[in-house]
PDB file of the backbone (N, CA, C, O) and the ligand in Angstrom, with CONECT records:
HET     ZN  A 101       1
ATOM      1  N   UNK A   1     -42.628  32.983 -22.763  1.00  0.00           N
ATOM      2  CA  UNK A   1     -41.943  31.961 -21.985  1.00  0.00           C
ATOM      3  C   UNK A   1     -42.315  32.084 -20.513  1.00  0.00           C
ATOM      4  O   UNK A   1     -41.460  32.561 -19.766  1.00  0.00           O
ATOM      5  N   UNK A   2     -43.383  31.744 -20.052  1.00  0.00           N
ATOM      6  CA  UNK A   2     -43.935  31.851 -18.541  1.00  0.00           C
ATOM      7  C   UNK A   2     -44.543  30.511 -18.534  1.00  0.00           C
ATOM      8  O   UNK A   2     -44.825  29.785 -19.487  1.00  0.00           O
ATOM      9  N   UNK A   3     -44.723  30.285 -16.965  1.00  0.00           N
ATOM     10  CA  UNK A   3     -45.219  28.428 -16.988  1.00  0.00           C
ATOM     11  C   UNK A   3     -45.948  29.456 -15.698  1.00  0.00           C
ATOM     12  O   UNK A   3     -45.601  30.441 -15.046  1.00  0.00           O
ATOM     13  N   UNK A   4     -47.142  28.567 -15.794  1.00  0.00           N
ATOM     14  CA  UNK A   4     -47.902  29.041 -14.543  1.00  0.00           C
ATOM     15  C   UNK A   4     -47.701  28.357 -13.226  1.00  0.00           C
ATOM     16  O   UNK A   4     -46.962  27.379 -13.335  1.00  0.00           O
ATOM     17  N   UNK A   5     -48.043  28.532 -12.284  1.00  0.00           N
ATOM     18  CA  UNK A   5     -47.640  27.683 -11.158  1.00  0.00           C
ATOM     19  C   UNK A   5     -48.874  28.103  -9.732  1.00  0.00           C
ATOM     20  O   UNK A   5     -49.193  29.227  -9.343  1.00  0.00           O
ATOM     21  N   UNK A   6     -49.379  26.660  -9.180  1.00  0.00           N
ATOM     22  CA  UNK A   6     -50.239  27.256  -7.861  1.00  0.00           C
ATOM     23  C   UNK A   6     -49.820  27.843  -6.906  1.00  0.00           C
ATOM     24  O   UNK A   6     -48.800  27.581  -6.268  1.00  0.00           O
ATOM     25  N   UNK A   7     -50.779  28.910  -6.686  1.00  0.00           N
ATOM     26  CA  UNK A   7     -50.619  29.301  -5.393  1.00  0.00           C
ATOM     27  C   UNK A   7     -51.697  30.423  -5.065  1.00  0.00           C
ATOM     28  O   UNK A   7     -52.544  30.620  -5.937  1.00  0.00           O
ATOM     29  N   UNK A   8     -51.746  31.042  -4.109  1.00  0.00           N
ATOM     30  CA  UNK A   8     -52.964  31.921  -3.481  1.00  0.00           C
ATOM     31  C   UNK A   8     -52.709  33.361  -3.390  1.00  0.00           C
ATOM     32  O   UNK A   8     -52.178  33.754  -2.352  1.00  0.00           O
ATOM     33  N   UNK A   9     -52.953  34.079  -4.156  1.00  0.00           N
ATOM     34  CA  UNK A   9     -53.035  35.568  -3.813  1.00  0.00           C
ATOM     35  C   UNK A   9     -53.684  36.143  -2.606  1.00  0.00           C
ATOM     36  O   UNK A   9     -54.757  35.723  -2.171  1.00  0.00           O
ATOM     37  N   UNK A  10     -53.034  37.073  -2.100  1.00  0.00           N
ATOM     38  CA  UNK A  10     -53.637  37.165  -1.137  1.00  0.00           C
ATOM     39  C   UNK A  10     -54.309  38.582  -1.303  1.00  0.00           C
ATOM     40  O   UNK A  10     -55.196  39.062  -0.599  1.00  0.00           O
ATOM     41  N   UNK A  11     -53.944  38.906  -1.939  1.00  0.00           N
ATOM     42  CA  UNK A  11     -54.514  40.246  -2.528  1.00  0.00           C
ATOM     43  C   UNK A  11     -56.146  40.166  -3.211  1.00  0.00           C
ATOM     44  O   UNK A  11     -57.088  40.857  -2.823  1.00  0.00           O
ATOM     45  N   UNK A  12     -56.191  39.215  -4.235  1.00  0.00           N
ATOM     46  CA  UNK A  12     -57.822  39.112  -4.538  1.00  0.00           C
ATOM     47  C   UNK A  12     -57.750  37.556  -4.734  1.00  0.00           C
ATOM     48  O   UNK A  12     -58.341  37.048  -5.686  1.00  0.00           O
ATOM     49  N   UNK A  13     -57.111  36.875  -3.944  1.00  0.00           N
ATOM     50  CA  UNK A  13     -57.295  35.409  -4.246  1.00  0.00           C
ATOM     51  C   UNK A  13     -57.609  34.163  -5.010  1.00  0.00           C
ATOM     52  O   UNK A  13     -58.119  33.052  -4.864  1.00  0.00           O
ATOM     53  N   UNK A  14     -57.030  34.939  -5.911  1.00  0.00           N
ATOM     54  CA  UNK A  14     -56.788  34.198  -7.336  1.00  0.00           C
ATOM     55  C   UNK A  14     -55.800  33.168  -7.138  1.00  0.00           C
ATOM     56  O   UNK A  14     -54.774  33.327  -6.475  1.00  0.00           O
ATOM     57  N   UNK A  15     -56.270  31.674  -7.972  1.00  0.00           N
ATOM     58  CA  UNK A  15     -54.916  30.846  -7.556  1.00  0.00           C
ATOM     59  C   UNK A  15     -54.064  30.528  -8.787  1.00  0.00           C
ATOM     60  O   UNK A  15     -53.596  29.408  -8.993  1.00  0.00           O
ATOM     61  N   UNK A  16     -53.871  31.705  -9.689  1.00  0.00           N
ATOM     62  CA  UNK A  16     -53.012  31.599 -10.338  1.00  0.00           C
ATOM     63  C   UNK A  16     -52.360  32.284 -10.584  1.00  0.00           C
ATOM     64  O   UNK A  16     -52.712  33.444 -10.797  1.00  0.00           O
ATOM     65  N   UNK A  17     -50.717  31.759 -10.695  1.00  0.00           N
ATOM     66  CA  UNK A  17     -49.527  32.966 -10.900  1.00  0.00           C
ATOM     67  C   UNK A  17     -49.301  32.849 -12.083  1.00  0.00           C
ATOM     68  O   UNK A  17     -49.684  31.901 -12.769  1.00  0.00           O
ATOM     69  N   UNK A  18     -48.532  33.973 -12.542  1.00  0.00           N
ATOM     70  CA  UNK A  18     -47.273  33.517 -13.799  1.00  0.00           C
ATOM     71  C   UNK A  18     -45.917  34.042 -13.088  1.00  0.00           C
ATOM     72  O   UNK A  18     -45.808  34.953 -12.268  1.00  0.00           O
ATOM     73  N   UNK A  19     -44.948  33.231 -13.620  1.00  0.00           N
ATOM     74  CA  UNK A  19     -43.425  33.155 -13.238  1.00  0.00           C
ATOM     75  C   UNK A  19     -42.428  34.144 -14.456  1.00  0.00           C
ATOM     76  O   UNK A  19     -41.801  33.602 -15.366  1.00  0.00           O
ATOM     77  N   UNK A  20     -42.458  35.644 -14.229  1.00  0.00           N
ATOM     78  CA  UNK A  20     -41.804  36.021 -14.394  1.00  0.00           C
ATOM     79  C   UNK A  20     -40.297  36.288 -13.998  1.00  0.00           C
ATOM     80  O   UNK A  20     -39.888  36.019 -12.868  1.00  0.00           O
ATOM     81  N   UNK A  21     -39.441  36.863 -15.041  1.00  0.00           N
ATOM     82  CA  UNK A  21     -38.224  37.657 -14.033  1.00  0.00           C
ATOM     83  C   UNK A  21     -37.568  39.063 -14.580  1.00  0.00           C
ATOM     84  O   UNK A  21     -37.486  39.473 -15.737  1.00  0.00           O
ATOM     85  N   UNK A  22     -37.093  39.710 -13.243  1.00  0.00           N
ATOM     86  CA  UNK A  22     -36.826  41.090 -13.263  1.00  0.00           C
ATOM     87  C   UNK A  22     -35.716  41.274 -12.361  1.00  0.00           C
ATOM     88  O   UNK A  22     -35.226  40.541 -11.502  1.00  0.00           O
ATOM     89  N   UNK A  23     -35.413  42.558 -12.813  1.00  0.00           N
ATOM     90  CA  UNK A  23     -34.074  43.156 -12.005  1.00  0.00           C
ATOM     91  C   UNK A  23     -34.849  43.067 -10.783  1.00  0.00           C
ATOM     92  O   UNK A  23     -36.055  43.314 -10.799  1.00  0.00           O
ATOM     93  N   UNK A  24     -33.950  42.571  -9.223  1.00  0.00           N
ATOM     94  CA  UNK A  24     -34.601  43.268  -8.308  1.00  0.00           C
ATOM     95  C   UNK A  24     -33.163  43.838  -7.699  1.00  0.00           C
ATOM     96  O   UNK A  24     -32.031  43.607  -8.121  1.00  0.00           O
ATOM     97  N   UNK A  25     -33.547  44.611  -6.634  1.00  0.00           N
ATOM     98  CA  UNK A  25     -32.744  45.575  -6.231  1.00  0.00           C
ATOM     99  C   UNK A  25     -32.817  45.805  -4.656  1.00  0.00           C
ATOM    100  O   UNK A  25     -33.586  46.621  -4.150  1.00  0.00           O
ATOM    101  N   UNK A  26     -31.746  44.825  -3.775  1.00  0.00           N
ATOM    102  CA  UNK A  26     -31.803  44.131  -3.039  1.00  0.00           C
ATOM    103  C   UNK A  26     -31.125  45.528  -1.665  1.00  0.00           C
ATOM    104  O   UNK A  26     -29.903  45.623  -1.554  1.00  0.00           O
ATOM    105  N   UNK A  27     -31.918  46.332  -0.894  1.00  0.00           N
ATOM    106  CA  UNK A  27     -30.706  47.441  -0.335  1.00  0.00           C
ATOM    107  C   UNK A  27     -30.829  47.234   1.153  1.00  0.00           C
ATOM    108  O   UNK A  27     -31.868  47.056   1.788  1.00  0.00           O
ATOM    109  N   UNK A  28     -29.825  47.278   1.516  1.00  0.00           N
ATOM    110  CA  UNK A  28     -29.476  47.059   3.557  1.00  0.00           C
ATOM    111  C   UNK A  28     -28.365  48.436   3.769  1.00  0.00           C
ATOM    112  O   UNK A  28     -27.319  48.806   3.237  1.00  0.00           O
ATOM    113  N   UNK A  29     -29.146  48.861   4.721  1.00  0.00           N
ATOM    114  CA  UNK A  29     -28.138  50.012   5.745  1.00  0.00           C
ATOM    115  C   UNK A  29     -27.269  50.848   4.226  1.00  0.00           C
ATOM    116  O   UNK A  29     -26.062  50.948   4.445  1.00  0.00           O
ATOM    117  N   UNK A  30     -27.640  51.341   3.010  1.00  0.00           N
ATOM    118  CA  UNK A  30     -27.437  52.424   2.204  1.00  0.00           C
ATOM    119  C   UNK A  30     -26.247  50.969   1.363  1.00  0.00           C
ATOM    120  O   UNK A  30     -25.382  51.197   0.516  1.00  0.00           O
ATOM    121  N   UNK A  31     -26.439  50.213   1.679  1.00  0.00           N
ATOM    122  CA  UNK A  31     -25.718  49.450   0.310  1.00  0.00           C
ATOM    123  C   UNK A  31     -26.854  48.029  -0.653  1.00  0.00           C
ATOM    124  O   UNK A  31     -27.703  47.291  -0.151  1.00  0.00           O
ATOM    125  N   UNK A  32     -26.393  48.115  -2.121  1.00  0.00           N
ATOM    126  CA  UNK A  32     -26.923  47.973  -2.539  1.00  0.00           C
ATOM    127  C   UNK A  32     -26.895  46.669  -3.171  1.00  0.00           C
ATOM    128  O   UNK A  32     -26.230  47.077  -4.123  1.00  0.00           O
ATOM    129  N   UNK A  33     -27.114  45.045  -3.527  1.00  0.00           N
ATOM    130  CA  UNK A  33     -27.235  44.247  -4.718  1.00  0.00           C
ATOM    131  C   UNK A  33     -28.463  44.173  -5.607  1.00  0.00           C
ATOM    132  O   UNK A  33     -29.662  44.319  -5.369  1.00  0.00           O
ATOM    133  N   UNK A  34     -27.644  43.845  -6.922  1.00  0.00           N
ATOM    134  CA  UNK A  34     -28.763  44.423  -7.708  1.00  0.00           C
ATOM    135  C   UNK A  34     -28.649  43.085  -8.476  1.00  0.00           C
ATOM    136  O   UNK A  34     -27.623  42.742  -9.063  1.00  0.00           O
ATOM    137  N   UNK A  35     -30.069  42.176  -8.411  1.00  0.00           N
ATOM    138  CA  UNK A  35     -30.178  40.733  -8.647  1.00  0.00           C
ATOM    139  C   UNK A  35     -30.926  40.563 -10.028  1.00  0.00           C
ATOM    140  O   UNK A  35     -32.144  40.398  -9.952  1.00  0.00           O
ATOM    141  N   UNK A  36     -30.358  40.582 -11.253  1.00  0.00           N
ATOM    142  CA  UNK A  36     -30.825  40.548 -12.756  1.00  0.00           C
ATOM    143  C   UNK A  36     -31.671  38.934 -13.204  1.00  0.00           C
ATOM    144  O   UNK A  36     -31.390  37.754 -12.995  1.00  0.00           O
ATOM    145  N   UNK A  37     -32.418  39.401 -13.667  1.00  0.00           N
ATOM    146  CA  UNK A  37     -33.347  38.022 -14.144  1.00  0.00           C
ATOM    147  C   UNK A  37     -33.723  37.047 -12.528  1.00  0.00           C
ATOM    148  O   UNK A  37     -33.634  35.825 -12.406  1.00  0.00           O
ATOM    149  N   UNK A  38     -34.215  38.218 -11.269  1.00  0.00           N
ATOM    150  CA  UNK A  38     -34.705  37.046 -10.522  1.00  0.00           C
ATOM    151  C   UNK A  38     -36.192  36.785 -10.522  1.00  0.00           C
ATOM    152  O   UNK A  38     -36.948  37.715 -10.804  1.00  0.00           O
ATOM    153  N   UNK A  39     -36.716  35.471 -10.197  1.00  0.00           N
ATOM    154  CA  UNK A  39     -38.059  34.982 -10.080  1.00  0.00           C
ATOM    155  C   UNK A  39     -39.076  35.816  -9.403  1.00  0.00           C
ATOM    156  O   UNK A  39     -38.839  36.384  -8.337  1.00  0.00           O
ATOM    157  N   UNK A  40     -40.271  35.893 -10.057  1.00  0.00           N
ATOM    158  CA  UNK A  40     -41.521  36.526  -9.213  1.00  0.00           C
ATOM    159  C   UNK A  40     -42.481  35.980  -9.604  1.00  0.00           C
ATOM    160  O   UNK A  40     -42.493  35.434 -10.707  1.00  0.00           O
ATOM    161  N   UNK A  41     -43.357  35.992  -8.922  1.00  0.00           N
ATOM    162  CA  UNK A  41     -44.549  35.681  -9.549  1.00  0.00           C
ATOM    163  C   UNK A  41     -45.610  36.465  -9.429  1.00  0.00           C
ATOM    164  O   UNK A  41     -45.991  36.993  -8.384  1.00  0.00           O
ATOM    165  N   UNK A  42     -46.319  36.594 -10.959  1.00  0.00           N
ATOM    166  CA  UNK A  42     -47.049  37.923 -10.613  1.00  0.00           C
ATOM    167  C   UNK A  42     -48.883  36.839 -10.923  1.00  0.00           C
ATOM    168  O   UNK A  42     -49.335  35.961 -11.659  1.00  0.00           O
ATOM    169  N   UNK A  43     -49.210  37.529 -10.025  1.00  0.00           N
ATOM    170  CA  UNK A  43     -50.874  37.511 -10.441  1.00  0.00           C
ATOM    171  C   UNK A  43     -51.517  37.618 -11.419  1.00  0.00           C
ATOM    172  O   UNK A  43     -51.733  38.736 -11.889  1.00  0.00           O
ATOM    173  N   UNK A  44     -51.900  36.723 -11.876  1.00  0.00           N
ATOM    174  CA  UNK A  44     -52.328  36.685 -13.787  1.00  0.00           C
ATOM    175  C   UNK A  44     -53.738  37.400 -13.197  1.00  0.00           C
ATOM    176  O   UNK A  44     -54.282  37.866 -14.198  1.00  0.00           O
ATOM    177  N   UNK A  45     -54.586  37.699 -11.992  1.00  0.00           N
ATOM    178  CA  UNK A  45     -55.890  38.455 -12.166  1.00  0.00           C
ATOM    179  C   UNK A  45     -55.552  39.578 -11.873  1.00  0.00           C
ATOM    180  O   UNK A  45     -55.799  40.235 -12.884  1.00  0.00           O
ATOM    181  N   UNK A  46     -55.017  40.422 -10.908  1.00  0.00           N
ATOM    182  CA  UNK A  46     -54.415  41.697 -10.342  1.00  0.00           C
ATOM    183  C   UNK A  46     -53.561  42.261  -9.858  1.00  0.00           C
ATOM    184  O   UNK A  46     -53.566  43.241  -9.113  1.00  0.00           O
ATOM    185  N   UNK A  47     -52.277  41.293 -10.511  1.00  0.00           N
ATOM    186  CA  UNK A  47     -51.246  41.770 -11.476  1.00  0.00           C
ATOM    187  C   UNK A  47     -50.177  42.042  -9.874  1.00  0.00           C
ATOM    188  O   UNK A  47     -49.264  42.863  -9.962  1.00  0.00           O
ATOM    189  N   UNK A  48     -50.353  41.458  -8.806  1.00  0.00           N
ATOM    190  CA  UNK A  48     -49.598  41.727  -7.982  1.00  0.00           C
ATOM    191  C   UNK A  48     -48.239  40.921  -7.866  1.00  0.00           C
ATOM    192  O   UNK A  48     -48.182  39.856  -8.481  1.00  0.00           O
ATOM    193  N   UNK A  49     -46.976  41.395  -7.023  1.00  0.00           N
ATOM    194  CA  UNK A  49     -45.845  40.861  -7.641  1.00  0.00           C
ATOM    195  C   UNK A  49     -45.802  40.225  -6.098  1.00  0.00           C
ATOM    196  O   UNK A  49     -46.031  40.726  -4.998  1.00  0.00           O
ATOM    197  N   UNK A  50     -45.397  38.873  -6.531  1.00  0.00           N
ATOM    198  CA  UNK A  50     -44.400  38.294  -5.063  1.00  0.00           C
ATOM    199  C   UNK A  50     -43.532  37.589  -5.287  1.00  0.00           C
ATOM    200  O   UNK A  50     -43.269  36.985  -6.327  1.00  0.00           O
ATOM    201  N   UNK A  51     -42.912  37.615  -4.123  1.00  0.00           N
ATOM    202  CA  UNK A  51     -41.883  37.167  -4.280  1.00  0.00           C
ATOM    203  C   UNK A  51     -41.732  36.077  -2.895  1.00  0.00           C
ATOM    204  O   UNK A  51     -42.272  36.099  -1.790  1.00  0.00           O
ATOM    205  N   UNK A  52     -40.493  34.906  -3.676  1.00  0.00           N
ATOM    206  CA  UNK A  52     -40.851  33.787  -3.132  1.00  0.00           C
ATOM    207  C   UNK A  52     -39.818  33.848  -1.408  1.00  0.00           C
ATOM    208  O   UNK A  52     -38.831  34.584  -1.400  1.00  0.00           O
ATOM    209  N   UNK A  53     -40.065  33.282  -0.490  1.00  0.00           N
ATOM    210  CA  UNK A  53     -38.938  33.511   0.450  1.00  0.00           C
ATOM    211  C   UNK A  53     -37.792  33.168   0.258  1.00  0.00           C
ATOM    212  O   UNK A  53     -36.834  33.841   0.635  1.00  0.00           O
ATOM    213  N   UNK A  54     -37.710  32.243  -0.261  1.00  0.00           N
ATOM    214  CA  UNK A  54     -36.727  31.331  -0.811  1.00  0.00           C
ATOM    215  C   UNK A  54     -35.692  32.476  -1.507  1.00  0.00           C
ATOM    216  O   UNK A  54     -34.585  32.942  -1.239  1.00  0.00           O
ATOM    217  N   UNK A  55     -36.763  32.657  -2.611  1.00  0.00           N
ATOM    218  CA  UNK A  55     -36.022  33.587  -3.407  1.00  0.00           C
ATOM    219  C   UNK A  55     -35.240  34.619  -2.557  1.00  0.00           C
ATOM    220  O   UNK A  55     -34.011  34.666  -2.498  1.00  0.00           O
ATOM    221  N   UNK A  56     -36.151  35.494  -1.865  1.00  0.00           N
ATOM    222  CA  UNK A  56     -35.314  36.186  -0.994  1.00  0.00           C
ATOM    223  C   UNK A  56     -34.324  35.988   0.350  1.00  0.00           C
ATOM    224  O   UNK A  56     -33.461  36.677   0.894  1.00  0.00           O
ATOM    225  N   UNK A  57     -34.753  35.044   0.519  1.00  0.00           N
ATOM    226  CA  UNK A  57     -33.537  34.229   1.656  1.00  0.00           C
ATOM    227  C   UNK A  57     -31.975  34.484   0.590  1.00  0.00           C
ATOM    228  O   UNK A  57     -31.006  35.242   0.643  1.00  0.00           O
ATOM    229  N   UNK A  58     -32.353  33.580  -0.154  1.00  0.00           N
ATOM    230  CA  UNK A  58     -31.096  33.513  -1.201  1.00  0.00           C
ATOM    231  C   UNK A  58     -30.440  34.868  -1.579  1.00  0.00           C
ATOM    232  O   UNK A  58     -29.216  34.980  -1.506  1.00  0.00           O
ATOM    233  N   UNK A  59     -31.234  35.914  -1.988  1.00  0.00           N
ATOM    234  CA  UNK A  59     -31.002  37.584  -2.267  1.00  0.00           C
ATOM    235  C   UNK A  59     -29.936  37.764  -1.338  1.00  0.00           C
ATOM    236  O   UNK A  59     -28.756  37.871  -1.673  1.00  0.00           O
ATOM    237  N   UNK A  60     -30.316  37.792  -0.296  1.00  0.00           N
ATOM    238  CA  UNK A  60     -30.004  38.051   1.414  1.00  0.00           C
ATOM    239  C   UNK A  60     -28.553  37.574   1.838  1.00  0.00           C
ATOM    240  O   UNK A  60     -27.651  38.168   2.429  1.00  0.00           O
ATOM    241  N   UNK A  61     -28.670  36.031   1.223  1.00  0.00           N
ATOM    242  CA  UNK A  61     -27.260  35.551   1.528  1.00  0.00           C
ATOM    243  C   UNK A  61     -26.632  35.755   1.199  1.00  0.00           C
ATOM    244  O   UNK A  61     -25.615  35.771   1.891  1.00  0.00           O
ATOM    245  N   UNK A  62     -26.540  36.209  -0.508  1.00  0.00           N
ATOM    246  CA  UNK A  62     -25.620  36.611  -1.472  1.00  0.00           C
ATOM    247  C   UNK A  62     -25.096  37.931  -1.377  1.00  0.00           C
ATOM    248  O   UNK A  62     -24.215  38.366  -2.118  1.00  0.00           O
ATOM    249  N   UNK A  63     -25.869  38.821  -0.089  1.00  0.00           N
ATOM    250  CA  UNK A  63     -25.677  39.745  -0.567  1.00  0.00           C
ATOM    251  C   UNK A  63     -24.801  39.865   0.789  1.00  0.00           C
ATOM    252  O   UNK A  63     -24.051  40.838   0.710  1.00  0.00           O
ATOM    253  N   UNK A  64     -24.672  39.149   2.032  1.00  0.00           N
ATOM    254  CA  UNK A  64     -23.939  39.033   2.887  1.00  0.00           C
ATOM    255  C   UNK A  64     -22.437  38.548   2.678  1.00  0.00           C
ATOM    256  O   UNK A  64     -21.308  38.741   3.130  1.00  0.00           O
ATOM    257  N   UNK A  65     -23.131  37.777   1.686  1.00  0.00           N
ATOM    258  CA  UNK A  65     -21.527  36.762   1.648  1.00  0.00           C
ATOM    259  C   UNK A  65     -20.389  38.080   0.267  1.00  0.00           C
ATOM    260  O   UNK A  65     -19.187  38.105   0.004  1.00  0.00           O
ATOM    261  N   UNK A  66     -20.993  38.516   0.007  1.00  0.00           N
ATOM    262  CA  UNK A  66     -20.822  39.669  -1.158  1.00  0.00           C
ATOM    263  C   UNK A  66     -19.992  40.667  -0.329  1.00  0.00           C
ATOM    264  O   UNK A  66     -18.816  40.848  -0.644  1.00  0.00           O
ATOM    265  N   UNK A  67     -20.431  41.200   0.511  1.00  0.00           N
ATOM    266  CA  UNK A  67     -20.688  42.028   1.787  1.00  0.00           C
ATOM    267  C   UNK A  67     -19.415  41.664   2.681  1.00  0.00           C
ATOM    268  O   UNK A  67     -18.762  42.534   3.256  1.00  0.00           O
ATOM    269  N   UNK A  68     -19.168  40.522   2.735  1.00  0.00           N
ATOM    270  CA  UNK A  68     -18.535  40.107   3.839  1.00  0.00           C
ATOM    271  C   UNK A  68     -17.022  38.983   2.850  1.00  0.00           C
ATOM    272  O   UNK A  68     -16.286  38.076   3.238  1.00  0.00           O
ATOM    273  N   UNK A  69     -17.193  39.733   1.455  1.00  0.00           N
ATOM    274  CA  UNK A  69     -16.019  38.984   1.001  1.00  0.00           C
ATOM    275  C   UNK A  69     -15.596  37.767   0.806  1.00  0.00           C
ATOM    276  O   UNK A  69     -14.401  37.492   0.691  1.00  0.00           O
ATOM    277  N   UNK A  70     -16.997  36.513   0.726  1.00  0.00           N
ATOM    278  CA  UNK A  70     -16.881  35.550   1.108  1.00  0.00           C
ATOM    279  C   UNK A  70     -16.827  34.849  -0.380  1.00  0.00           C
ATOM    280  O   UNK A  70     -16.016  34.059  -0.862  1.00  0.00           O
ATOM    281  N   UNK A  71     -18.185  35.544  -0.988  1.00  0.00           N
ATOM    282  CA  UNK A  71     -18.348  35.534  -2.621  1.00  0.00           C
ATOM    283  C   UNK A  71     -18.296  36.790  -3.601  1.00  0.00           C
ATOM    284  O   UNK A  71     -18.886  37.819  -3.271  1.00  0.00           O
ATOM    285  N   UNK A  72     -17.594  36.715  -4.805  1.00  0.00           N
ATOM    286  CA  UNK A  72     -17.129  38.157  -5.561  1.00  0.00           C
ATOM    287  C   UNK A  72     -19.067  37.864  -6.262  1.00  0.00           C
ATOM    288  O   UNK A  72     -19.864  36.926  -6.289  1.00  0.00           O
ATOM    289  N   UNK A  73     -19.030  39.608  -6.804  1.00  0.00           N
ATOM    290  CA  UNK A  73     -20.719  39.582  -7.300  1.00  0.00           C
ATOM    291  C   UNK A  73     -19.898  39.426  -8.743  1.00  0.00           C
ATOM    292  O   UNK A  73     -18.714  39.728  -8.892  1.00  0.00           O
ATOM    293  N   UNK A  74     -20.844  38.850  -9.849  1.00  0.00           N
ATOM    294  CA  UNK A  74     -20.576  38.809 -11.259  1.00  0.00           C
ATOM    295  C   UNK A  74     -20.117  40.436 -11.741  1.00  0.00           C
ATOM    296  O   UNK A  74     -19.095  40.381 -12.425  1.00  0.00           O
ATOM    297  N   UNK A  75     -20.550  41.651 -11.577  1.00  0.00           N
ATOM    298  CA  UNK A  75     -19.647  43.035 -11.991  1.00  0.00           C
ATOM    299  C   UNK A  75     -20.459  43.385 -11.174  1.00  0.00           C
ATOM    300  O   UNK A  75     -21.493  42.862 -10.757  1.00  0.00           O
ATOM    301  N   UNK A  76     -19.755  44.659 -10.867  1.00  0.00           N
ATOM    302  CA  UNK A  76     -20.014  46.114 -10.369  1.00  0.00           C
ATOM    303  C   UNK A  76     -20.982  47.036 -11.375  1.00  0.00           C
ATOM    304  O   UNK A  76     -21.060  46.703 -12.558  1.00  0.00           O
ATOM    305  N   UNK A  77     -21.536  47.914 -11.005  1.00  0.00           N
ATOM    306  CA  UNK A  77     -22.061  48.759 -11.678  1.00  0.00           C
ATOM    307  C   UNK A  77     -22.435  50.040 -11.186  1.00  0.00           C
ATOM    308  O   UNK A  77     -23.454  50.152 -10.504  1.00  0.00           O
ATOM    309  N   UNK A  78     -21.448  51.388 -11.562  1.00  0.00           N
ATOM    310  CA  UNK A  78     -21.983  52.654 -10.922  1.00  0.00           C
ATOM    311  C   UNK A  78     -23.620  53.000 -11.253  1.00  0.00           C
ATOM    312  O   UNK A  78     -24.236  52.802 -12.300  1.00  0.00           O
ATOM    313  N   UNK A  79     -24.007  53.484 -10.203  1.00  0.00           N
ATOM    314  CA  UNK A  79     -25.381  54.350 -10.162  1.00  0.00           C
ATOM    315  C   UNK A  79     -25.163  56.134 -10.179  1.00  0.00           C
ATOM    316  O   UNK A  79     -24.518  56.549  -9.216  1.00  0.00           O
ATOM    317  N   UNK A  80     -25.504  56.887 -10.892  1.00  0.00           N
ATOM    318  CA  UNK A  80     -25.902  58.064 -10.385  1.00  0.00           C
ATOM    319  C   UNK A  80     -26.769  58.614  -9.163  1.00  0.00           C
ATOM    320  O   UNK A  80     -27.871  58.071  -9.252  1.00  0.00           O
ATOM    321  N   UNK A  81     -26.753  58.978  -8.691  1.00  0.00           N
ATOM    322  CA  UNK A  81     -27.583  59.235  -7.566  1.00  0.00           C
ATOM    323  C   UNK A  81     -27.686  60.741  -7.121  1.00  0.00           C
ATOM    324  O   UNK A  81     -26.740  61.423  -7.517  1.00  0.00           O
ATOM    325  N   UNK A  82     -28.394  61.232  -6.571  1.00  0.00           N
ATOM    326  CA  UNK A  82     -28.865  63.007  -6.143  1.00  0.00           C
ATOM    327  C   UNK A  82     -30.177  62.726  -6.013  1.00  0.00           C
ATOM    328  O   UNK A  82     -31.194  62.317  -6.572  1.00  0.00           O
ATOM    329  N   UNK A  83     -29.575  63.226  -4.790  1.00  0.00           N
ATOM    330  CA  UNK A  83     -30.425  63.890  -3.362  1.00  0.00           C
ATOM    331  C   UNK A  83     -31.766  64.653  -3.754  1.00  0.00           C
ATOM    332  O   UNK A  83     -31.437  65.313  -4.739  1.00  0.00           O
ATOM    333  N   UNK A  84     -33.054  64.890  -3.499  1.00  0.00           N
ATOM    334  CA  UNK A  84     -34.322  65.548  -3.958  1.00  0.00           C
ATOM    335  C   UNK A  84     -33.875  66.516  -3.243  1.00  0.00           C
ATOM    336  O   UNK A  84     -33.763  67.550  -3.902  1.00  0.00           O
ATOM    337  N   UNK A  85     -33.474  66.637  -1.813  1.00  0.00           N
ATOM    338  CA  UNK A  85     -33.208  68.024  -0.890  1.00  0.00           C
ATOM    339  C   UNK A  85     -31.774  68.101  -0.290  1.00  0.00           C
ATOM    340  O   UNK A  85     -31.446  69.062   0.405  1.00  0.00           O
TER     341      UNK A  85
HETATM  342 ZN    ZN A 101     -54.292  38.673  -7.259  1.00  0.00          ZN2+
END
């Protein structure tokens, strides 16, 4: 289930994507949103991932307005976490 779509790599300049989606994992000043099934598009020649501004404008807002109590996130979810040193 991928639809291809134009655009320009800038990496080896290939002009074709595919439109995947993935967890991304959105972090400012040690806090975290964690954005399930968002858009990327990866490079069908060398496989590089981008991402759209849009897309991340939107990340950004949600994660302010989240942040700032404006909008509740769909759930919570603990992380484990520890320190390497
Ligand atoms: Zn490429």
């Amino acid at each position: 289930m991928s639809k291809k779509t134009e655009g320009h790599c800038p990496f080896c300049g290939a002009e074709e994507y595919e439109v995947r989606h993935t967890d991304y994992l959105y972090s400012h000043d040690g806090d975290y949103l964690l954005v399930p099934n968002t858009p990327v598009q990866v490079c069908t020649q060398c496989g590089m991932i981008f991402y759209e501004a849009a897309v991340l404008k939107e990340i950004e807002r949600r994660f302010f307005a989240i942040k700032q109590n404006r909008e509740k996130p769909d759930h919570y979810i603990q992380m484990p976490s520890a320190n390497f040193a």
